[in-house]
KOLTORRO-193083 format. One line per field, with one value per atom (N, C-alpha, C): residue number from 1; residue in three letters; atom name; z, y, x. Coordinates in nm, 4 decimals. Example, Ala and Ser with C-alpha at 12.3 -4.5 7.8 and 13.67 -1.06 7.14 Angstrom:
pos [1  1  1  2  2  2]
code [ALA  ALA  ALA  SER  SER  SER]
site [N  CA  C  N  CA  C]
up [0.7800  0.7800  0.7800  0.7080  0.7140  0.7870]
north [-0.5690  -0.4500  -0.3300  -0.2250  -0.1060  0.0030]
east [1.3190  1.2300  1.3200  1.2850  1.3670  1.2900]
END
This chain:
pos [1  1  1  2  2  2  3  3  3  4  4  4  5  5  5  6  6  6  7  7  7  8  8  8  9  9  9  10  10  10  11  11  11  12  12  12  13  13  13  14  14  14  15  15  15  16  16  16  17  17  17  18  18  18  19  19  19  20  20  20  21  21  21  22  22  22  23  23  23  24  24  24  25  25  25  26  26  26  27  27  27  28  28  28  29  29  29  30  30  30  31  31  31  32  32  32  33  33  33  34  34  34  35  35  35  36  36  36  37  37  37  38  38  38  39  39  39  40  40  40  41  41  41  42  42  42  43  43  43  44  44  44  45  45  45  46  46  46  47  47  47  48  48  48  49  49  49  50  50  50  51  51  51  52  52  52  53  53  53  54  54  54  55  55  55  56  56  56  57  57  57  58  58  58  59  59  59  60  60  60  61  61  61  62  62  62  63  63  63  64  64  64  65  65  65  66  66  66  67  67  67  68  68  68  69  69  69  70  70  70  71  71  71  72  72  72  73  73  73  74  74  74  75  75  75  76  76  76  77  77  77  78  78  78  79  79  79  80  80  80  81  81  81  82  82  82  83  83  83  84  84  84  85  85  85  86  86  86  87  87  87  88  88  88  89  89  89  90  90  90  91  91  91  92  92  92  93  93  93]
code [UNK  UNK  UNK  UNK  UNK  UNK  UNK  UNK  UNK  UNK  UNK  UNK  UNK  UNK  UNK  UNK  UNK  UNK  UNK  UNK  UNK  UNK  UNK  UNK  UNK  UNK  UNK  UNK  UNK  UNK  UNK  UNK  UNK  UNK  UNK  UNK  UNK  UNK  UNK  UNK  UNK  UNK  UNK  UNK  UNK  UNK  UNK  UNK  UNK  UNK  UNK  UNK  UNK  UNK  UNK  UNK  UNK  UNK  UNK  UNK  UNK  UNK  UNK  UNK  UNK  UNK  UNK  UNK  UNK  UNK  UNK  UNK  UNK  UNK  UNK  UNK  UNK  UNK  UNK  UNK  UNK  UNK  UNK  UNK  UNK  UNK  UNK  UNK  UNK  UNK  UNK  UNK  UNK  UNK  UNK  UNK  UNK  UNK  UNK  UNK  UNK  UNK  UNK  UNK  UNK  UNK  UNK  UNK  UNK  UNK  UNK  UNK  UNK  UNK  UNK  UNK  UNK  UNK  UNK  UNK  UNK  UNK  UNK  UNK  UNK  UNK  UNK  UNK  UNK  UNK  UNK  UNK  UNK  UNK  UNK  UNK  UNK  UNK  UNK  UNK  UNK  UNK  UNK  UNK  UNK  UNK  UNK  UNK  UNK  UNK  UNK  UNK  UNK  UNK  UNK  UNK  UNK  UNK  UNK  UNK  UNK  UNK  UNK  UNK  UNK  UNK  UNK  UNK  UNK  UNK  UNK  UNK  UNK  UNK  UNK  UNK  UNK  UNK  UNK  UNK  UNK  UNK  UNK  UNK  UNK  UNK  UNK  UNK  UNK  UNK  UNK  UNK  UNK  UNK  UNK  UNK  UNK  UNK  UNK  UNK  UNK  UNK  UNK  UNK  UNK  UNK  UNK  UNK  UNK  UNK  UNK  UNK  UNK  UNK  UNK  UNK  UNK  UNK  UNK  UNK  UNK  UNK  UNK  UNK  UNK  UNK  UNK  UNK  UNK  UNK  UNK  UNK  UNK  UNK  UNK  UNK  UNK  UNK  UNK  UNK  UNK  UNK  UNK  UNK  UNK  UNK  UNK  UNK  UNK  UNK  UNK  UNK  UNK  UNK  UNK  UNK  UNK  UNK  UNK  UNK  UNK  UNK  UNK  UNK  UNK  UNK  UNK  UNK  UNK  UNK  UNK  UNK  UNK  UNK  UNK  UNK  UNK  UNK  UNK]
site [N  CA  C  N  CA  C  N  CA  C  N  CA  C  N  CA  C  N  CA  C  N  CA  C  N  CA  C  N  CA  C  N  CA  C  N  CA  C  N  CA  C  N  CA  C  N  CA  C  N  CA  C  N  CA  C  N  CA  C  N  CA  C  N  CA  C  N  CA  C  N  CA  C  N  CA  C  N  CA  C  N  CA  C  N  CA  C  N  CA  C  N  CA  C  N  CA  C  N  CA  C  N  CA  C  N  CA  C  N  CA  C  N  CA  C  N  CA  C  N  CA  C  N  CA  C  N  CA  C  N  CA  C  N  CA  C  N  CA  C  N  CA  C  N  CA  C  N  CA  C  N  CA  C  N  CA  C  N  CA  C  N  CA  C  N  CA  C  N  CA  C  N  CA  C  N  CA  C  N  CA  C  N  CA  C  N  CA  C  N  CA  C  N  CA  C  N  CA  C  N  CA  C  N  CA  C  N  CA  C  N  CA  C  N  CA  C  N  CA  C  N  CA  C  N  CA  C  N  CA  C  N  CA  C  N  CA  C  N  CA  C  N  CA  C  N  CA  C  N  CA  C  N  CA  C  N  CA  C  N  CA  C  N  CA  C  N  CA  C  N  CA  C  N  CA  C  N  CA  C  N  CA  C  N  CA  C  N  CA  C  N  CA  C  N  CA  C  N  CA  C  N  CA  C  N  CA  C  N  CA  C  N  CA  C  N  CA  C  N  CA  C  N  CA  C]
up [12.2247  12.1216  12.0246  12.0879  11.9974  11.9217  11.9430  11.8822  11.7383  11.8143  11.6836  11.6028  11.6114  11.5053  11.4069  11.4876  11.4077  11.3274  11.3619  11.2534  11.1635  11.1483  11.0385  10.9367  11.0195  10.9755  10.8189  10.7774  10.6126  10.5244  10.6198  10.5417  10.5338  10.6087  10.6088  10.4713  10.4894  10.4202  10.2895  10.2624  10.1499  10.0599  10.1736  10.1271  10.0986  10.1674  10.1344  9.9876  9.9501  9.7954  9.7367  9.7184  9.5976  9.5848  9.6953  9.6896  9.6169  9.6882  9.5914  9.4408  9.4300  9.2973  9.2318  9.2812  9.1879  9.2355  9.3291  9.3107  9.2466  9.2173  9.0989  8.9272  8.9358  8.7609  8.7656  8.8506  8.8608  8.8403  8.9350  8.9053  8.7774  8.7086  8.6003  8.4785  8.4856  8.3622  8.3801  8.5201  8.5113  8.4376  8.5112  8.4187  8.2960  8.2088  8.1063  8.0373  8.1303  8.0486  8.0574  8.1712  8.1930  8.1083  8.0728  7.9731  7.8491  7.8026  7.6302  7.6530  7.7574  7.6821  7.7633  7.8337  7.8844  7.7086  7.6999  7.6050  7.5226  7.5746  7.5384  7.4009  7.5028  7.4484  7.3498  7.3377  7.2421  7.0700  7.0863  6.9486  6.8924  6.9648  6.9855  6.9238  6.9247  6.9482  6.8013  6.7267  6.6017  6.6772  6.6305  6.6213  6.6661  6.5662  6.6285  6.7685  6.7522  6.9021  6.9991  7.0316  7.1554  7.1612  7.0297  7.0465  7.0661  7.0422  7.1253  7.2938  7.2749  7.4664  7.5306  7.4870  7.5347  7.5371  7.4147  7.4276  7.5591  7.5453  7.6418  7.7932  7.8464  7.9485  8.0030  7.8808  7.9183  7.9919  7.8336  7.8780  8.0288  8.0405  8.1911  8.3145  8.3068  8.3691  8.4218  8.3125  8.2959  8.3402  8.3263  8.4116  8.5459  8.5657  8.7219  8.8050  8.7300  8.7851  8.8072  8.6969  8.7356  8.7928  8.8139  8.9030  9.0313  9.0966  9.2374  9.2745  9.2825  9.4053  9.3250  9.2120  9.1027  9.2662  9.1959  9.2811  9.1776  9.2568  9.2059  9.1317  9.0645  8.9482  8.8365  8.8472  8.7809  8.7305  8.8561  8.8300  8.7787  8.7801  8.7475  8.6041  8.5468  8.4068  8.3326  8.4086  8.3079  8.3614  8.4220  8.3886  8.2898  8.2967  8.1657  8.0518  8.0047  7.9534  7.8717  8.0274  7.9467  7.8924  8.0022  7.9429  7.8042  7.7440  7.6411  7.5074  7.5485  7.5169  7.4927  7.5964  7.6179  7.6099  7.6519  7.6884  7.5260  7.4704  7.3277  7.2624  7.2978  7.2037  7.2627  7.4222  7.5250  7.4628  7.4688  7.4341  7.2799  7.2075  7.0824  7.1158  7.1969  7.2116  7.2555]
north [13.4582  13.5500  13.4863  13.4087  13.3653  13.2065  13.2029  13.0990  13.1390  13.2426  13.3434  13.4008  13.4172  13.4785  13.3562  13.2259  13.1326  13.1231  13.1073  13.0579  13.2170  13.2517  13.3965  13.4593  13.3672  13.3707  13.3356  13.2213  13.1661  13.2990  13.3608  13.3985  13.5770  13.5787  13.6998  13.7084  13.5960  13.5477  13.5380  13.5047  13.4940  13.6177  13.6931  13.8335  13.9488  13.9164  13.9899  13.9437  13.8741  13.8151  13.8436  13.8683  13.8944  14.0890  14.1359  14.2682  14.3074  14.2420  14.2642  14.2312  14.0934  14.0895  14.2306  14.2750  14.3906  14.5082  14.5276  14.6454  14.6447  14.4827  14.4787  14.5173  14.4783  14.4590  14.6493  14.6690  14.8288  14.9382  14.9124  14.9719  14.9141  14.8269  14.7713  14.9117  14.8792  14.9486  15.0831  15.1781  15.3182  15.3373  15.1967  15.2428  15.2446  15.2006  15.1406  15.2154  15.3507  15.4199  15.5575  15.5670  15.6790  15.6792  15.5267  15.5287  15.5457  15.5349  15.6249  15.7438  15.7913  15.9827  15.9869  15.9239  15.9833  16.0862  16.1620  16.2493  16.1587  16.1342  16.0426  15.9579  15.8685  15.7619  15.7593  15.8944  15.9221  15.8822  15.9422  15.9311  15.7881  15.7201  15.5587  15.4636  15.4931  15.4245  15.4474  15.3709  15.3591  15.4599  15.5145  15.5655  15.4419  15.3013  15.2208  15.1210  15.1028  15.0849  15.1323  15.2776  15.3250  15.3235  15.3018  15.3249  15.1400  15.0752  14.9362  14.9042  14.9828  14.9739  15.0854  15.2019  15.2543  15.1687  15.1478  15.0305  14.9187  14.8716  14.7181  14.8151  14.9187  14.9553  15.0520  15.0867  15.1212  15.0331  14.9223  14.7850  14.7580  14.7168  14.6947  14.7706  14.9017  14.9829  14.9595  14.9841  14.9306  14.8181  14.7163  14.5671  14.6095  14.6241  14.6394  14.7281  14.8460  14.8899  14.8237  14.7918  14.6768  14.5746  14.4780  14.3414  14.4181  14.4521  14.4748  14.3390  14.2712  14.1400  14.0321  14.0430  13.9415  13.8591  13.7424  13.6366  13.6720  13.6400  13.6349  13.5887  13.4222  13.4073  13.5045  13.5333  13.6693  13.7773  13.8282  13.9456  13.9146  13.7757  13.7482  13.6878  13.6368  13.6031  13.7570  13.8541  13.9662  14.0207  14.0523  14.0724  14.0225  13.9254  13.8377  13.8887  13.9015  13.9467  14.1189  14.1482  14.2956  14.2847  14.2312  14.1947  14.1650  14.0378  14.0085  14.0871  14.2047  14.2945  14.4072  14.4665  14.5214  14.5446  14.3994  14.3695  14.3634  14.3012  14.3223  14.4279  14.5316  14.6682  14.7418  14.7655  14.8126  14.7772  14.6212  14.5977  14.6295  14.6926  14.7176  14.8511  14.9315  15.0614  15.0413]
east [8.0047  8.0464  8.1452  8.2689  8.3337  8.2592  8.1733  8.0990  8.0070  7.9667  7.9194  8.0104  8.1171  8.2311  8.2599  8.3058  8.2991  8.2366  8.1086  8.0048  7.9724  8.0029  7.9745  8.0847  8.1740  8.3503  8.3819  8.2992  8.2830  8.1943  8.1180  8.0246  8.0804  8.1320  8.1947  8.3342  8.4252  8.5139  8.4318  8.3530  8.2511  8.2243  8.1912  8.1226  8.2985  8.3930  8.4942  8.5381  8.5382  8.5749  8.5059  8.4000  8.2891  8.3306  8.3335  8.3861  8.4934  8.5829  8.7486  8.7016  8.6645  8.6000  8.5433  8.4418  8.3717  8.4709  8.5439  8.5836  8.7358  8.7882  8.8683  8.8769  8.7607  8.6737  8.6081  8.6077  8.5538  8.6814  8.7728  8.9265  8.9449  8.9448  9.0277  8.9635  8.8108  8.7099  8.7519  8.7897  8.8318  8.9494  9.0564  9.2228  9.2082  9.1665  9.1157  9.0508  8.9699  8.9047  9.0155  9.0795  9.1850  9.2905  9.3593  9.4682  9.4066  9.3181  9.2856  9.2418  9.2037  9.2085  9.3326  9.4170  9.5405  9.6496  9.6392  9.6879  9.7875  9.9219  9.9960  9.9740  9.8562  9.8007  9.6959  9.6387  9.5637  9.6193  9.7008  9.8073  9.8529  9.8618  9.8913  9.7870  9.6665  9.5813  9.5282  9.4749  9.3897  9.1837  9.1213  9.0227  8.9148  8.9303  8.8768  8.8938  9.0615  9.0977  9.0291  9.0093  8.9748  8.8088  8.7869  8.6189  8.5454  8.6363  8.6344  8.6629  8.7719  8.7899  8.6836  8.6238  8.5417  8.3976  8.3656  8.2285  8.2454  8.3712  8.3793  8.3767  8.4383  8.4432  8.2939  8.2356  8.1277  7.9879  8.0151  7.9626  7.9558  8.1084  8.1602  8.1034  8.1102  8.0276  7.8701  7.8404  7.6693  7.6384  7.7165  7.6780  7.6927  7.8094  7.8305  7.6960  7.7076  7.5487  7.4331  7.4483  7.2897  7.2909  7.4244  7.4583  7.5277  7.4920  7.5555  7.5940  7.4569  7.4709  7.5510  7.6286  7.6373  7.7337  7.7842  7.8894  8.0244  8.0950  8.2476  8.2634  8.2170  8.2500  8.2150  8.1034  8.0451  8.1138  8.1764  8.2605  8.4026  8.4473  8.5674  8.5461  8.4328  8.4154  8.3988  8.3263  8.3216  8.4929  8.5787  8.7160  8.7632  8.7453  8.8336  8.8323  8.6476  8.5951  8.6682  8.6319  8.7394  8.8777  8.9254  9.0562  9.1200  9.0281  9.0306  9.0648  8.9553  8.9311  9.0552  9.0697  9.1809  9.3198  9.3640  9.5265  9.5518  9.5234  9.5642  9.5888  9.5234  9.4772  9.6188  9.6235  9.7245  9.8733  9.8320  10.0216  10.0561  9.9875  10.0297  10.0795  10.0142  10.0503  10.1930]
END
């Protein structure tokens, strides 16, 4: 048994990272979509601002649906991706 844990141990370790991965980039696209209708923040935001972070998080959305099995680099190039996106628009607010 502990011979078998070993050997499944990388692959397990494998498969926990690709998770955190998508269910990082998945939390990120909700906050992201929660802080522009957050009321507050409505007011803050230019008309086109939010209708940019809504496109990119929708985007975001929609990939993730359709790439379940993507790999981590995957899910960590489309973060960025949002990010890019995002963090800019955010820190002006």
């Amino acid at each position: 048994m502990i011979a078998d844990a070993e050997k499944y141990k990388s692959q397990d370790e494998k498969h926990k990272k690709k998770i955190e991965a998508k269910n990082d980039l998945e939390n990120y696209a909700y906050k992201m979509r929660n802080t522009i209708k957050y009321e507050k923040n409505i007011n803050s935001l230019s008309p086109a601002d939010k209708k940019r972070i809504e496109d990119a998080v929708d985007a975001t959305i929609e990939w993730l649906d359709k790439n379940q099995l993507a790999e981590v680099d995957e899910f960590d190039d489309k973060m960025k991706e949002l990010e890019s996106i995002c963090n800019p628009i955010i820190a002006k607010m």
